[in-house]
C-alpha positions as a printed NumPy array, in Angstrom:
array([[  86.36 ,  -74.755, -169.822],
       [  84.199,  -72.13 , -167.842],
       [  83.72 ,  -68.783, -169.723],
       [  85.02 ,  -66.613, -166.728],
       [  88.035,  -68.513, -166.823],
       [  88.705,  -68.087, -170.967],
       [  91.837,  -66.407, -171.787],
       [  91.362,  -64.783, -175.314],
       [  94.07 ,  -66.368, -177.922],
       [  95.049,  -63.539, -180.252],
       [  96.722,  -66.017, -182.625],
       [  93.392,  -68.656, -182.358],
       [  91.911,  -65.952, -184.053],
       [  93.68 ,  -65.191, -187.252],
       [  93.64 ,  -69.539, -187.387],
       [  89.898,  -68.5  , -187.284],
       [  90.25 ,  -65.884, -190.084],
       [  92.25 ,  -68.44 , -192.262],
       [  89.708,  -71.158, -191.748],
       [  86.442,  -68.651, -192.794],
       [  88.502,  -67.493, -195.761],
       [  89.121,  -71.193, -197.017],
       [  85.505,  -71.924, -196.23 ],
       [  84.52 ,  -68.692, -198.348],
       [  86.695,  -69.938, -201.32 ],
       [  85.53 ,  -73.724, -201.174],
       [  81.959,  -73.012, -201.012],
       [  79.008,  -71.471, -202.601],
       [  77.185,  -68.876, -200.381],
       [  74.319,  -70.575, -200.995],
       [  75.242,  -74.355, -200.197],
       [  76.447,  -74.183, -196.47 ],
       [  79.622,  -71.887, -196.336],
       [  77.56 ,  -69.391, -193.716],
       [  76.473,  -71.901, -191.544],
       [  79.659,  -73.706, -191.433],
       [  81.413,  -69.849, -190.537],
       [  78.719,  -69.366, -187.923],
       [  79.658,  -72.977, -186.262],
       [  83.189,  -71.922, -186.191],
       [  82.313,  -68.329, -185.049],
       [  80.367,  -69.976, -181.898],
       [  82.697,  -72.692, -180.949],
       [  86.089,  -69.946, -181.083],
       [  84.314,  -67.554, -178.846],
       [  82.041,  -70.143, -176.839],
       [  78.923,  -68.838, -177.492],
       [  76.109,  -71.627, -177.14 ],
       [  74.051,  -69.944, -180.1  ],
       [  74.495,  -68.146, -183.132],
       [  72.162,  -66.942, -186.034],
       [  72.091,  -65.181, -188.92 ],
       [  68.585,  -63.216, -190.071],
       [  68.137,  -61.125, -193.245],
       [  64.973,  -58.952, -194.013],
       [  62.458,  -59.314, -196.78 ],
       [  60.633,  -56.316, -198.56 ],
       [  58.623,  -55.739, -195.584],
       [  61.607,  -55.118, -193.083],
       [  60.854,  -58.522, -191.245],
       [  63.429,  -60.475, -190.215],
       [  63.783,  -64.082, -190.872],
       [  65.891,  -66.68 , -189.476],
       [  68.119,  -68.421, -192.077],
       [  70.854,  -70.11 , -190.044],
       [  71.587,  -71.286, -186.948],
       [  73.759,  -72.78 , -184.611],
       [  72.899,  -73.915, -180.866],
       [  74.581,  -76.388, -178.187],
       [  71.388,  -76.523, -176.634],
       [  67.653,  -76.322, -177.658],
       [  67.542,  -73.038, -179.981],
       [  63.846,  -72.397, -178.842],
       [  65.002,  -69.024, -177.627],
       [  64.909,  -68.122, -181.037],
       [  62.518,  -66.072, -182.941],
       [  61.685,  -67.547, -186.477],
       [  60.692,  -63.816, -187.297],
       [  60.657,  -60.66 , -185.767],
       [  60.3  ,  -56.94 , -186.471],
       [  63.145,  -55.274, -185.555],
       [  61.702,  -51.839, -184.506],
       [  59.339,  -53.556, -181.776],
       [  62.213,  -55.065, -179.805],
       [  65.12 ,  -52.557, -179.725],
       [  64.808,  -48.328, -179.555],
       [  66.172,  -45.996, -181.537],
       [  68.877,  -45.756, -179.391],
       [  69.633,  -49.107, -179.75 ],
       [  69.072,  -49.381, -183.638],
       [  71.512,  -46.155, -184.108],
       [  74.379,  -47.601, -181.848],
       [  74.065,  -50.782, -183.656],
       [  74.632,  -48.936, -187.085],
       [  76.94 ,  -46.316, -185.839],
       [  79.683,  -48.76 , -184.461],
       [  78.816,  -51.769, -186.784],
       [  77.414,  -53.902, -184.169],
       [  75.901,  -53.914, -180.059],
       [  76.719,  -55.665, -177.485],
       [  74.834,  -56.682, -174.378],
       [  75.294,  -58.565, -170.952],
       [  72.804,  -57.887, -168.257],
       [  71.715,  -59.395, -165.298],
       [  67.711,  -60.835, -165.191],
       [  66.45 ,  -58.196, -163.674],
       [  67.494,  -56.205, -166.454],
       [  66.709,  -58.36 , -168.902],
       [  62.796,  -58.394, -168.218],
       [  62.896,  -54.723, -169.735],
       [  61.815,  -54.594, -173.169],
       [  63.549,  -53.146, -176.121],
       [  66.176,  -55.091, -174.924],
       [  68.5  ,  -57.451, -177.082],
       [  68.1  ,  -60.025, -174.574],
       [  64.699,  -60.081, -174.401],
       [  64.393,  -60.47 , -177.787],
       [  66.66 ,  -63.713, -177.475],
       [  65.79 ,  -64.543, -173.784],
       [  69.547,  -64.134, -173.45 ],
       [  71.938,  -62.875, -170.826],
       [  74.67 ,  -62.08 , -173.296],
       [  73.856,  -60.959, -177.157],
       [  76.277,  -60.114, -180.078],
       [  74.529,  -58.187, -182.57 ],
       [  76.174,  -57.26 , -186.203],
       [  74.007,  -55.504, -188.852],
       [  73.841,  -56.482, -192.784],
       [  73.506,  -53.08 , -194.28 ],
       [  73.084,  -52.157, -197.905],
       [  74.226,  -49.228, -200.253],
       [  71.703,  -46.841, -198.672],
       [  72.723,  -47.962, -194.717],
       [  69.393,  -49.606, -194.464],
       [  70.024,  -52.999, -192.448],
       [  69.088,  -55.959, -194.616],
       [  70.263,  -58.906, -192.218],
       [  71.808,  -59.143, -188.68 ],
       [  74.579,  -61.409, -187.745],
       [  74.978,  -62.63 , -184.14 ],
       [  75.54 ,  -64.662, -180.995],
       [  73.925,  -65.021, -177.86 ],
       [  74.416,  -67.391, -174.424],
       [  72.384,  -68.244, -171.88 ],
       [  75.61 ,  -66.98 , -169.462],
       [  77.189,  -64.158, -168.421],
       [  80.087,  -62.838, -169.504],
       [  80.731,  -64.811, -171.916],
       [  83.565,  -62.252, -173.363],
       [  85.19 ,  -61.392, -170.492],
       [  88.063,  -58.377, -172.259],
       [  87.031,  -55.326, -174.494],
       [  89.877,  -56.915, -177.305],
       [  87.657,  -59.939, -176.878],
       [  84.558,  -58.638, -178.065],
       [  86.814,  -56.705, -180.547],
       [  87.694,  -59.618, -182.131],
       [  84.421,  -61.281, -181.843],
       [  83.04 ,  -57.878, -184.029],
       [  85.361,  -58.16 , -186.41 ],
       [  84.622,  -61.575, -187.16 ],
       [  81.381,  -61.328, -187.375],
       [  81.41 ,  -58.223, -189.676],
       [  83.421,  -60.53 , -191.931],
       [  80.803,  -63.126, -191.719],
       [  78.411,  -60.184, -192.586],
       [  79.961,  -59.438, -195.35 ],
       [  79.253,  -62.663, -196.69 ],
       [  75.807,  -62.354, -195.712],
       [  75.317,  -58.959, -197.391],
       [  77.046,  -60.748, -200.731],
       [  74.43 ,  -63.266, -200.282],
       [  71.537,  -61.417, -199.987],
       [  72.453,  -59.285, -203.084],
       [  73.348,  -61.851, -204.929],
       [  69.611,  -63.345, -205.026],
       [  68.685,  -60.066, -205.359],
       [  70.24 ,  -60.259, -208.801],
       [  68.935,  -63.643, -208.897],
       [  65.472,  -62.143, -208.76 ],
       [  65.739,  -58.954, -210.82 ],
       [  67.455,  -61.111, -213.534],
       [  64.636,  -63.555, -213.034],
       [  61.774,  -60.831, -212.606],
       [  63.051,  -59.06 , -215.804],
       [  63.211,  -62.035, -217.629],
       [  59.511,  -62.547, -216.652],
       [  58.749,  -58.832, -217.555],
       [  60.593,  -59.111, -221.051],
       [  58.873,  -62.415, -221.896],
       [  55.108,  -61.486, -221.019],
       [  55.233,  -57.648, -222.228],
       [  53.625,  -58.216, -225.28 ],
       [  57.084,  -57.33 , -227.314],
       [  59.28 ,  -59.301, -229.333],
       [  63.464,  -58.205, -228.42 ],
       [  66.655,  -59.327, -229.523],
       [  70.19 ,  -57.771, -229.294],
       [  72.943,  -58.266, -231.326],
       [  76.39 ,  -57.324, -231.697],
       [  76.41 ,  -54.135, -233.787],
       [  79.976,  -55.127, -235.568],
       [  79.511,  -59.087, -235.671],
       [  75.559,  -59.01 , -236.046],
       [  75.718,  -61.795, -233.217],
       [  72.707,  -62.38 , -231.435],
       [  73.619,  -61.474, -227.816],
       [  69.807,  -62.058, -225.761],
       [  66.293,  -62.939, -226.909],
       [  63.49 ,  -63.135, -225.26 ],
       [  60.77 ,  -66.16 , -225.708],
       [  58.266,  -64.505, -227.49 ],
       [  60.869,  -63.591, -229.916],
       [  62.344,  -66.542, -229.946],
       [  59.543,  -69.402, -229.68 ],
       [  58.556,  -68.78 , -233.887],
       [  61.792,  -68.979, -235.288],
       [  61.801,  -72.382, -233.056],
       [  63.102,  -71.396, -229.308],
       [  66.175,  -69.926, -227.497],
       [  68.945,  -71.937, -228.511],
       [  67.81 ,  -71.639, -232.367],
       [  69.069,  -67.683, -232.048],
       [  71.454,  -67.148, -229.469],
       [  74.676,  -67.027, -230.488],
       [  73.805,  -67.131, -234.148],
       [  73.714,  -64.042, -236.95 ],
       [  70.499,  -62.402, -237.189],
       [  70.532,  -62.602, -240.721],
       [  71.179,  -66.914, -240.199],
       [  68.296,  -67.151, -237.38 ],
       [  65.432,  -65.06 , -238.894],
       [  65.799,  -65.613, -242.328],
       [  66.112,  -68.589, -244.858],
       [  67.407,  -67.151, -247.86 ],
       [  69.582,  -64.161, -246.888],
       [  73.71 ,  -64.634, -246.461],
       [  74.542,  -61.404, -245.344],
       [  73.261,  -57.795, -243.681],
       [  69.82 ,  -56.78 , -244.584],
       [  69.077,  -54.688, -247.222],
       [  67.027,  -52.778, -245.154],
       [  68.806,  -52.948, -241.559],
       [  68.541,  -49.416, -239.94 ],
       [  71.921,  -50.054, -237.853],
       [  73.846,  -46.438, -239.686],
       [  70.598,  -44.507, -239.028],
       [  70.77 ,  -45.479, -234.999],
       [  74.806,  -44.206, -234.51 ],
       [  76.563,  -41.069, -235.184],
       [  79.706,  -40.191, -237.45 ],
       [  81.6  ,  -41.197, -234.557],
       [  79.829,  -44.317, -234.014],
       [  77.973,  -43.151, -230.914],
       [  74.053,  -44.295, -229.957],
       [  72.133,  -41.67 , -231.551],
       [  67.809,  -41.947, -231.539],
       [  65.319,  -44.795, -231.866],
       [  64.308,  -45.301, -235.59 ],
       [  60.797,  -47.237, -236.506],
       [  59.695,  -48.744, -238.862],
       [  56.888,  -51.129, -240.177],
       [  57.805,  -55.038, -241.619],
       [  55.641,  -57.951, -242.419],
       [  57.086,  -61.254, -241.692],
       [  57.814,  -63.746, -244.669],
       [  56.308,  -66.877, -243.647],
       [  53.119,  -65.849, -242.353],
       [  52.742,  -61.636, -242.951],
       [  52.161,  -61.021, -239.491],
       [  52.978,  -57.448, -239.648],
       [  55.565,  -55.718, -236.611],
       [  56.265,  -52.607, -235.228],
       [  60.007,  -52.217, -235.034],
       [  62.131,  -49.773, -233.073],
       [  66.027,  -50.316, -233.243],
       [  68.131,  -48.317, -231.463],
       [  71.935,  -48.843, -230.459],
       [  73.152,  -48.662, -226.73 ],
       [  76.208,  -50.231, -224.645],
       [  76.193,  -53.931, -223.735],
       [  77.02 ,  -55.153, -220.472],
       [  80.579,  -55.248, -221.762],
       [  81.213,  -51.855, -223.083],
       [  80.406,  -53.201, -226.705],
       [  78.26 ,  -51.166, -228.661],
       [  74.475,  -53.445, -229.382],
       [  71.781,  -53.532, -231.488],
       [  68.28 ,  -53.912, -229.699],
       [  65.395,  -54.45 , -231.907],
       [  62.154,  -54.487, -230.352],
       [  58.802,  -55.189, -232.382],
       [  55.417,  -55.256, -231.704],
       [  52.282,  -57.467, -233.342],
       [  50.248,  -54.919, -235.426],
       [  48.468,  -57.185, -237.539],
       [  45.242,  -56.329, -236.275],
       [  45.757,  -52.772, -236.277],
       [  46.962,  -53.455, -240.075],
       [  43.783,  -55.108, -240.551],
       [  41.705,  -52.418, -239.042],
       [  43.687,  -49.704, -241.257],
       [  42.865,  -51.523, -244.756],
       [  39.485,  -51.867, -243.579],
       [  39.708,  -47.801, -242.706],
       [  41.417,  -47.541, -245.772],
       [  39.018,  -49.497, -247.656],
       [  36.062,  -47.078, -246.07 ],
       [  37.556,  -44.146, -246.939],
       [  38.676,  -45.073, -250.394],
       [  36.01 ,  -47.43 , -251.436],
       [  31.711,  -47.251, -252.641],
       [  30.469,  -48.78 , -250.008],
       [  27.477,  -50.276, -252.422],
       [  29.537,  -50.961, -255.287],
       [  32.73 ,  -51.45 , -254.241],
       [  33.703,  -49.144, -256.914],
       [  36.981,  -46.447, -256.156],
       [  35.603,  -43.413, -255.464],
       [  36.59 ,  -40.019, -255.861],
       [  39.325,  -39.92 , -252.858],
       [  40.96 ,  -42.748, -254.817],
       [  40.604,  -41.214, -258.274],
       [  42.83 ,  -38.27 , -257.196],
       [  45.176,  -40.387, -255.337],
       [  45.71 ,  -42.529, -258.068],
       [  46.093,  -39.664, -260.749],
       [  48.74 ,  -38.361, -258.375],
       [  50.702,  -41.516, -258.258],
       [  50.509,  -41.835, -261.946],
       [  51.968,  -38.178, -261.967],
       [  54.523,  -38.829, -260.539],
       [  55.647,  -41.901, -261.992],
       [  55.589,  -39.816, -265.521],
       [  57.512,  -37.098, -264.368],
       [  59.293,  -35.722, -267.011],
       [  57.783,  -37.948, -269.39 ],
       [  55.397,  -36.544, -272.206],
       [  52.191,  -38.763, -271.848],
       [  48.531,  -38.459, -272.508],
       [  45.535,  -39.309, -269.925],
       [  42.463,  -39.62 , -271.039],
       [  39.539,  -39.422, -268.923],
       [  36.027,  -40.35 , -269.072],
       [  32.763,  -39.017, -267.867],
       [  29.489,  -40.404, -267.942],
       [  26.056,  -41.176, -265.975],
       [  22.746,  -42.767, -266.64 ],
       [  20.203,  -41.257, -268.623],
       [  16.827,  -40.874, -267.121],
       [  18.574,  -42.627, -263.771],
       [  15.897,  -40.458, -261.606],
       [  12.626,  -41.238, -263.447],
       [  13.98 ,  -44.873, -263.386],
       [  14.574,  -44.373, -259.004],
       [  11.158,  -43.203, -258.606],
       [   9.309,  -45.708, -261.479],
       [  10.911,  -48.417, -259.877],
       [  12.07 ,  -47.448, -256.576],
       [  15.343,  -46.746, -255.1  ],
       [  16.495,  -50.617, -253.941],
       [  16.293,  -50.932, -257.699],
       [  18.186,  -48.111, -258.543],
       [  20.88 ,  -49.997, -255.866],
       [  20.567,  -53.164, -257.831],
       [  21.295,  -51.662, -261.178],
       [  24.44 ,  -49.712, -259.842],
       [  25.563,  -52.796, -258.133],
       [  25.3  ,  -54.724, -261.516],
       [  26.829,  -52.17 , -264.071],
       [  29.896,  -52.324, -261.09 ],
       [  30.317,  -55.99 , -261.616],
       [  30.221,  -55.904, -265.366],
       [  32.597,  -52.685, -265.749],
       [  35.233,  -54.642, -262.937],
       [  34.984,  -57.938, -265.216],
       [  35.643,  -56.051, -268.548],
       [  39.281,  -55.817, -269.149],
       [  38.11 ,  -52.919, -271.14 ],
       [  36.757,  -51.336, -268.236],
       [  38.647,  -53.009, -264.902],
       [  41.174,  -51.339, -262.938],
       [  40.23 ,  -47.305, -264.571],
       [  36.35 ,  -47.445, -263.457],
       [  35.412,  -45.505, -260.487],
       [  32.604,  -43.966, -258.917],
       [  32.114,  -40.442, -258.478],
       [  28.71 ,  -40.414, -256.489],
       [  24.892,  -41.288, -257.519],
       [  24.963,  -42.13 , -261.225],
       [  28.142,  -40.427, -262.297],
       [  30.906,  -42.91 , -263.24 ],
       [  34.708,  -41.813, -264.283],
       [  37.343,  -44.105, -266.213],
       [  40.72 ,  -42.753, -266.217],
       [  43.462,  -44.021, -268.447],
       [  47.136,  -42.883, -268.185],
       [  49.407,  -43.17 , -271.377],
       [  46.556,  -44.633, -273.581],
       [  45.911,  -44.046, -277.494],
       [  42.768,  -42.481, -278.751],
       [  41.989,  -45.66 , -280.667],
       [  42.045,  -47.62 , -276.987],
       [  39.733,  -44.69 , -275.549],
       [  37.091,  -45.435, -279.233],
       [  37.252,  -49.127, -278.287],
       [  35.838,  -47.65 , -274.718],
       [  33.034,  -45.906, -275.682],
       [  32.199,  -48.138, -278.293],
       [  31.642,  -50.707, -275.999],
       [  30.11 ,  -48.476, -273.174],
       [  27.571,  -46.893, -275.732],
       [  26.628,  -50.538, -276.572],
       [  26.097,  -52.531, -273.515],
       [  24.026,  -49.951, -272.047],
       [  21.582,  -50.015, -275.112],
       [  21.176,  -53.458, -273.442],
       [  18.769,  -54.445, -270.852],
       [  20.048,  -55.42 , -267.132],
       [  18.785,  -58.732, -265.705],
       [  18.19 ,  -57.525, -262.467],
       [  15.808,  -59.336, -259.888],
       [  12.466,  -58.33 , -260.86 ],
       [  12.929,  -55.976, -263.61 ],
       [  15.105,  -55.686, -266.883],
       [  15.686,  -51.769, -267.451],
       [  17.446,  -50.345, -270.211],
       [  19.175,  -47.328, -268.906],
       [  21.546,  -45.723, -271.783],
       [  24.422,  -43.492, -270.994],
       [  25.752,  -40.09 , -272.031],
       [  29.362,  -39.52 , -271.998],
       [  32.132,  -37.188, -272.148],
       [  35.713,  -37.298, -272.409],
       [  38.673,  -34.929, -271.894],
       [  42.409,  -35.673, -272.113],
       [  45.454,  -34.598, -270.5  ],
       [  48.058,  -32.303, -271.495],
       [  45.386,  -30.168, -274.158],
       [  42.481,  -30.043, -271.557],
       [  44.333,  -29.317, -268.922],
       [  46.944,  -30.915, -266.564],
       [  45.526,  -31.178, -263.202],
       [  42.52 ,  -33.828, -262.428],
       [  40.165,  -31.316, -261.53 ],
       [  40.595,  -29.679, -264.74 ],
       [  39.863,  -32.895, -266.934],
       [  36.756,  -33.354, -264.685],
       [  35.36 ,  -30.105, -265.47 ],
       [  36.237,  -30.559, -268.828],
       [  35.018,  -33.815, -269.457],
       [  31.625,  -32.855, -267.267],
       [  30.787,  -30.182, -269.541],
       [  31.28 ,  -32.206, -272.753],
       [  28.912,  -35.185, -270.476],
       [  25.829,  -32.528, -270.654],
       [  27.109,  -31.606, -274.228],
       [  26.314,  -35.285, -275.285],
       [  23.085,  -34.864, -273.184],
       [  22.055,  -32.069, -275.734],
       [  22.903,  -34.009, -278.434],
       [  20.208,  -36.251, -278.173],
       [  21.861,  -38.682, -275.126],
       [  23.408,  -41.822, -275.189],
       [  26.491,  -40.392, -277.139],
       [  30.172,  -39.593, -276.352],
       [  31.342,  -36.3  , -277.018],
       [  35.406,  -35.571, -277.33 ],
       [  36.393,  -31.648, -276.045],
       [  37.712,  -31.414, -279.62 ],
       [  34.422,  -31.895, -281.143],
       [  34.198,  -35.313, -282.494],
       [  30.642,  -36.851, -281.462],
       [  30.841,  -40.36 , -281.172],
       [  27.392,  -42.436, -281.676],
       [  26.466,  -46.258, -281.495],
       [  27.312,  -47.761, -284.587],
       [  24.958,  -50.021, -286.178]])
């Protein structure tokens, strides 16, 4: 039937409606229910071409449907939209949710025209517009004819159909826009570096993991689903000990702050840094999400910083740092409690003459040595430390003064002994002294002074000799 001669069927049209509605409900947007829409679209209003276009992230349009009777060469695989119709043009178009045009060829050779963008006497245009009234897709029909719609309710009808088919198109187009931000944030969550789950603050269900997370504790479907408690651990049947979930909510049960905190893992003491916090799932249900980072190394790096600063570098003796910190530990493990420290004070006799007799690298080697010997004594091991040059200090907490003569007696008598070093054997006696804890004093620096001062005492006395602050002079026994 010629197009002049079409007489516009209101009641074809809501047949038309039905039949895109069942098409809409039997298929997926994805899998053909457009195109079969845009077919139907044509053929009702005899259009001999229809297409559908939406725009990617640089505002280009690109064909993803069409529909022709005849060779669809006419159409543009891609376009920019600003190049082929004016401002004018673009406005109307969003202003009264779609255009139309029918123009003779003289006309037609003007550009900014719909129809010379589609080499097309007659062109429907509808737009695909999102939240922000950007347009995102167009929707349309063109013929090669005139007057294709021949009555204003015509081309009513033809708009309103079309906006319905846009519709669709719009649900499309954010639809794989979830698509991708779910698939673009999965790829963002898996490749961060950081290790997340969430579970279900009341059931301690896992509700999402990501792979890193997940691929240890052997993948995906080893977690999800699962108690936390059941997919990271072995041996626990219930809540951890140490779960932070009340320090993350309110009295009312209400997402407070982020709380961290440090934890080595079990199987192979990789070491994390945790941050839990609570927040609202997708569902209104109140979630856990714990998110940890790999800080082994920077473990690693803070024993070795901690070793540095706590450690003699030639004898890998404590030094002083670690004297106080462990006399402050001990303090306060014994408070309240009534016990007696004892330490000791001593240094090498005649260590300088011996430095510039012998030279310093043996001076080096002998400190070195008397280390090793004093860390394999039980006598000696775990209380020796170094102060600095030749000074030594052994501290004991709750220790007898029988314990502290079984010390010195064996201190006085290995150094009377000569030390198989690599070229030499010196003999290099000591001189100590020895204060104790609560009667010279409480605090450390107190018992050094104290036990200093009774060090140069023993000096006086003739060296190699331990000298108590009470006055007892203790001598190598024969």
């Amino acid at each position: 039937m010629d197009a002049r001669r079409y007489s516009y069927d209101v009641g074809g049209v809501q047949v038309l409606f039905e039949k895109i509605i069942e098409r809409l409900s039997a298929y997926e947007l994805a899998k053909g229910a457009i195109l079969h829409i845009l077919v139907d679209v044509c053929q009702h209003f005899r259009f001999g071409c229809g297409f559908v276009y939406e725009a990617d992230h640089e505002q280009t349009f690109i064909l993803k449907e069409r529909f022709a009777i005849y060779a669809a060469s006419a159409l543009p695989e891609s376009f920019k939209l600003e190049k082929h119709l004016s401002v004018e043009q673009i406005s109307t178009l969003l202003s009264s949710a779609g255009y139309f045009q029918d123009i003779d060829d003289r006309e037609k050779k003007k550009l900014g025209s719909c129809a010379h963008l589609f080499k097309s006497s007659t062109v429907m245009l509808v737009p695909v517009t999102d939240d922000d009234g950007g347009i995102v897709g167009l929707v349309g029909m063109m013929d090669r004819r005139r007057n294709v719609l021949t009555s204003e309710q015509a081309r009513r009808a033809a708009k309103m159909v079309l906006n319905l088919l846009s519709n669709s198109v719009k649900l499309r187009i954010f639809q794989k826009r979830v698509e991708y931000a779910h698939g673009t944030l999965g790829n963002i969550l898996d490749n961060m570096g950081v290790d997340i789950y969430v579970n279900d603050f009341a059931t301690h269900e896992i509700l999402y993991v990501n792979k890193s997370m997940a691929k240890p504790y052997g993948g995906l479907e080893r977690m999800l689903g699962k108690k936390c408690w059941d997919a990271l651990y072995s041996d626990k049947t219930g809540q951890c000990e140490y779960c932070p979930a009340k320090k993350i909510i309110d009295e009312d049960g209400n997402p407070t702050k982020i709380y961290s905190w440090d934890y080595q893992r079990p199987f192979d003491g990789s070491w994390f840094r945790v941050l839990s916090t609570a927040f609202r799932w997708t569902d209104g249900r109140l979630a856990h999400i714990v998110s940890s980072v790999d800080i082994t190394e920077n473990k690693k790096n803070e024993a070795i910083i901690a070793r540095m600063a706590n450690y003699d570098a030639l004898t890998n003796l404590p030094n002083r740092r670690k004297l106080f910190i462990d006399y402050k530990e001990a303090e306060r493990l014994a408070e309240g409690n009534e016990s007696r420290a004892y330490l000791l004070f001593f240094d090498l006799d005649n260590f300088k003459k011996l430095n510039d007799s012998m030279g310093h690298m043996v001076g080096d080697e002998l400190l070195t040595q008397i280390s090793i010997v004093l860390t394999q004594n039980p006598l000696t091991s775990n209380h020796i430390y170094r102060l600095g040059g030749d000074e030594f200090v052994l501290l004991y907490q709750n220790a007898g003064r029988e314990h502290v003569q079984r010390v010195v007696d064996f201190l006085l008598g290995r150094f009377v002994q000569p030390w198989q070093l690599k070229d030499v054997s010196p003999v290099c006696r000591v001189s100590i002294g020895i204060a104790s804890s609560p009667d010279d004093g409480r605090a450390l620096d107190d018992l050094l002074r104290n036990a200093d001062l009774m060090m140069y005492k023993a000096k006086q006395h003739g060296r190699g000799i331990a000298c108590f602050t009470d006055g007892e002079i203790v001598r190598l026994k024969k």
